[in-house]
N, C-alpha and C positions, 0 to 999 in steps of 0.2 A: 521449662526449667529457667530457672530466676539466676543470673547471676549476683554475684555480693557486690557490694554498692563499690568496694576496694579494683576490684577487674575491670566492674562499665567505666568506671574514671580513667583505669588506665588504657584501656579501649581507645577512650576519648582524647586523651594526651598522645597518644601514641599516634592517632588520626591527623591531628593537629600538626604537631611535627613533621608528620611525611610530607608538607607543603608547605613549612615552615622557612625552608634555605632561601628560597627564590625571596622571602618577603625578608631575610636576614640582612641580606646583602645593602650595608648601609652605604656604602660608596656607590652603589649603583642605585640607589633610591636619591638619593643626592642630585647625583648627576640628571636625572628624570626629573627633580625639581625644578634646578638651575634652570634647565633647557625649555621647560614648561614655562618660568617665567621669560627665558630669550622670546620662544617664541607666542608669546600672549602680549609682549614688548611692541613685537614686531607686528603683531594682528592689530591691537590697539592704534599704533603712528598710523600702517596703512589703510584704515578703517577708517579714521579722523580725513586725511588728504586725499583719500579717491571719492570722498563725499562728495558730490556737487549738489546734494539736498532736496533733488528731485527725484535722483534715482531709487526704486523701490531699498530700502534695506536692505533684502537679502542679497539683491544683485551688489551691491554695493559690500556684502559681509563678503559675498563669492571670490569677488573678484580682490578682496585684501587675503583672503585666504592663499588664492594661486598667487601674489605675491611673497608670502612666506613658506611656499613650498619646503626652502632648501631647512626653513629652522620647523617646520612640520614634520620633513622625512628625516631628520636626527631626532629628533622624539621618538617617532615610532619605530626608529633602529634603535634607541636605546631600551623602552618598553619592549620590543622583542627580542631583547639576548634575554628575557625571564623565560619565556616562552615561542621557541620558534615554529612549533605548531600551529597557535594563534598568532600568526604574525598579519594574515589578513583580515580578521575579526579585527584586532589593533588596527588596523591600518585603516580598515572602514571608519572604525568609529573613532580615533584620533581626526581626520579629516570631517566630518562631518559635525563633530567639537568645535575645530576650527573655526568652521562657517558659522555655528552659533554665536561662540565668541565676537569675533565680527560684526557681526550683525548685533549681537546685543552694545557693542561697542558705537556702533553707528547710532542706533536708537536713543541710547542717554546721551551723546554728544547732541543731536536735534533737542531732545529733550531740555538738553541745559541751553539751548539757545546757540549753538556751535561751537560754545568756547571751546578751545582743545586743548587738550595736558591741563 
């Protein structure tokens, strides 16, 4: 049995919507920005100054990451009032972001010769 093209669309809208509120929510996607850029701020300064330019990168990403812990875990207290289900799925992969970031932050500072900022 075929449905008419008018019912699978509203099927589909209606699908849509039921996960629609969490991604509504503009003062809390905001706020998730802001804090994303505090703490990419904060990963970049301590990614630049715990270089001593010997140390492999990623030790070097690691260890700016456990520096911004405190602006890592209000990120992912903010990303889980969407979802406190997934709060440790978030929590994995916010932290593990971190260390990329970092680390990617480290590698184009060598890169550019160590200028910083």
């Amino acid at each position: 049995m075929r449905l008419p093209l008018s019912t699978a669309l509203a099927a589909v809208a209606f699908g849509l919507t039921a996960c629609a509120p969490a991604y509504e929510d503009g003062h809390l996607s905001r706020s998730i920005n802001q804090q994303r850029v505090v703490r990419d701020t904060c990963l970049s300064n301590e990614a630049i100054s715990l270089d001593d330019k010997t140390s492999a990168p990623e030790a070097v990403g690691r260890a700016a990451s456990l520096a911004c812990a405190a602006q890592n875990d209000r990120l992912i207290q903010l990303m889980a009032t969407m979802d406190r289900s997934g709060e440790p799925q978030i929590t994995d992969a916010v932290r593990k972001e971190a260390v990329v970031k970092a680390t990617s932050y480290v590698i184009n500072a060598r890169a550019q010769g160590g200028v910083s900022r």
